[in-house]
N, C-alpha and C positions, 0 to 999 in steps of 0.2 A: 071482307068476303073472300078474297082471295087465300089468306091464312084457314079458316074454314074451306074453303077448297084443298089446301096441301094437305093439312087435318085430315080430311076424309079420305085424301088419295093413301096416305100413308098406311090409314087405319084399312082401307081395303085391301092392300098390297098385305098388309099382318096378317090380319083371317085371312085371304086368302096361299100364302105360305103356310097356316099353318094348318090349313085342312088339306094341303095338297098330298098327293102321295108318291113316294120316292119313284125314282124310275127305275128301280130295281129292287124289289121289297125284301129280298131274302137272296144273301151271296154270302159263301164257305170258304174255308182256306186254312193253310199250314202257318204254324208259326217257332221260330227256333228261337229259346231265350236261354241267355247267357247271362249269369246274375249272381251280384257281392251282396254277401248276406253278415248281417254282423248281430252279434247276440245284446241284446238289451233286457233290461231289471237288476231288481237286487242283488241276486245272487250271479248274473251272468258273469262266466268268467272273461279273463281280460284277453283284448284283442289277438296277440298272437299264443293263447292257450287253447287246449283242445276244447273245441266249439264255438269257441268265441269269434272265429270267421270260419265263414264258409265260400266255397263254390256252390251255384247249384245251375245245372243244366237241364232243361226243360223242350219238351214238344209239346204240340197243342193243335187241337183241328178247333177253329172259331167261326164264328157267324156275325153276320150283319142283317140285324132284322131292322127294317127298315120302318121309323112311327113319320118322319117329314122329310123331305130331302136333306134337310143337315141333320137331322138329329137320330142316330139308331141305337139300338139295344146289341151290346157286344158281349156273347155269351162263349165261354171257351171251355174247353177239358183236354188236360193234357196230363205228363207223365214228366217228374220232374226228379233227381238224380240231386241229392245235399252230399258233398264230400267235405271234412275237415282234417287236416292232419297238425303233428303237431314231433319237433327232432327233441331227445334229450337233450341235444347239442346246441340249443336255442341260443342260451345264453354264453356265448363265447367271443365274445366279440365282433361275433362276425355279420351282424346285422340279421335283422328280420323280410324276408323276402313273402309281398304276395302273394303266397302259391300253396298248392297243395301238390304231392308229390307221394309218389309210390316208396320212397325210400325212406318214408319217415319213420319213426317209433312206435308213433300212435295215431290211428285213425278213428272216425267218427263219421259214418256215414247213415244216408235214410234214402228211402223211397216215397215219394208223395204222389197222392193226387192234386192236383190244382184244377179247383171250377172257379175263374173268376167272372163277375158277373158285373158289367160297367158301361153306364150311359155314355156314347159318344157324339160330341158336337163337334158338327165340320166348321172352322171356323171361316173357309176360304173352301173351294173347290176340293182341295187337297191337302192341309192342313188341318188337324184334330185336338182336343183337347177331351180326356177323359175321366170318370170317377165313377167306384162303386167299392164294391166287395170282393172277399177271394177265400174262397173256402178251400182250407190244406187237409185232405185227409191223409195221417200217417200210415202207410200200411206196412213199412219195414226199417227200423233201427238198429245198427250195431254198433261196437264196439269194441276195438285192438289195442290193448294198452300194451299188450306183450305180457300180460299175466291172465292167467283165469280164471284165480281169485278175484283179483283188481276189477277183472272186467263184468263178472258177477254182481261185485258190489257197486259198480260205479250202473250197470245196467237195470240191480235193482233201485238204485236212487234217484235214474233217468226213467223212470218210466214215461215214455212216450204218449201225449193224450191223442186221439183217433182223432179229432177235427179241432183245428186252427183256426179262428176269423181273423182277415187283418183288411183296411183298407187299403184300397190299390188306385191308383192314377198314373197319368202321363201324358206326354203331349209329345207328337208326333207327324208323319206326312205319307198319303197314299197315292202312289204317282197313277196316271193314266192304266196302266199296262197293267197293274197289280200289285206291283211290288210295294212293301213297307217299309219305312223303318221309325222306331219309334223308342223313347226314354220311357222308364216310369220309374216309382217309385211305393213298396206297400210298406205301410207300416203293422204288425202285428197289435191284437189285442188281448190276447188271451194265451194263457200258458203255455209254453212246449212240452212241459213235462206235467204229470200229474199230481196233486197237492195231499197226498195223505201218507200216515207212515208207512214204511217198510223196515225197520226195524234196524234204520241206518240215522232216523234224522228225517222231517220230511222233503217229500220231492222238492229240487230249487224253483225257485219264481223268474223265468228264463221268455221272455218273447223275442221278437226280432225285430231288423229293419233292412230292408233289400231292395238292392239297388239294380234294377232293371234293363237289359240292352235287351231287344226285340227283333228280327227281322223275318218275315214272312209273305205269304202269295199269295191272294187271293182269283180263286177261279173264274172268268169271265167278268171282274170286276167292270161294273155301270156299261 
């Protein structure tokens, strides 16, 4: 009897968590990412070549819509900044440093939008765990080889595809007051360049994987 009583106590504590509703159903806020991005597939070139790492620097205004008290819907859009450079001087002994730098040879830059869209479960008060999608649209790529030949043909061989899908997670902590700070990691699905010829060869077969540092403020958070 008793077993059937915890039984029941348990199961009523479940339905009722999970029809409950958050104590704040919809909260907004900024968020500043900082994020290593490194090129994957076939043809990706190798890590300290041009594009094969990147910086990208990102803002974001995000939302917390709220379905339970631990579980919300984390919907974001922001404005994201890929830099790559790349020295003739690479290979001189003098090692390869993780940086991109205005003093290089060659650069490799873009503009993106970023909507990622990711269910979030509070695993603790303040403690998360998250997963979903992240939709990249390309709106601007270039390209400084220091020729404009070179950068013609390497621009029509990169053609740029308009929208990216990659999945995205992380797991992180939202203190009392607002503030965040949070790991993730997305991995790409789908091409960065486009797949047809341009009368070079076709576009290469190039996605990513990017390594996520996070921090941001939520307005009037709970």
């Amino acid at each position: 009897m008793k077993r059937i009583l915890v039984l029941a106590a348990m199961l009523t504590a479940f339905v009722a968590s999970s029809f409950a509703t958050p104590a704040k159903p919809f909260t907004s806020g900024i968020m500043f990412t900082e994020a290593t991005e490194f090129a994957r597939g076939s043809d990706a070139p190798d890590f300290d070549d041009l594009g094969g790492y990147r910086i990208d620097l990102a803002l974001s205004y995000n939302a917390l819509i709220g379905i339970i008290p631990s579980l919300y819907i984390h919907p974001a859009v922001g404005l994201a900044l890929r830099l790559s450079s790349q020295s003739d001087s690479k290979n001189n002994n003098s090692g390869f440093s993780m940086s991109v730098s205005s003093s290089d040879d060659k650069t490799l830059s873009a503009l993106d939008v970023l909507v990622p869209v990711t269910a979030r479960y509070y695993i603790t008060n303040n403690f998360f765990a998250e997963l979903g999608l992240e939709f990249d649209f390309n709106i601007l790529e270039s390209a400084n080889t220091g020729s404009q030949i070179v950068d013609d043909q390497f621009e029509a061989m990169h053609e740029p595809s308009f929208l990216n899908l990659g999945i995205t997670g992380g797991l992180g902590a939202t203190f009392n007051f607002g503030l965040e700070i949070n790991l993730g990691y997305t991995h790409g699905l789908t091409n960065l360049y486009k797949q047809k010829n341009f009368g070079f060869g076709e576009g290469p077969k190039v996605s990513y994987s990017r390594l996520n540092f996070n921090v941001g403020y939520w307005f009037g958070y709970r």
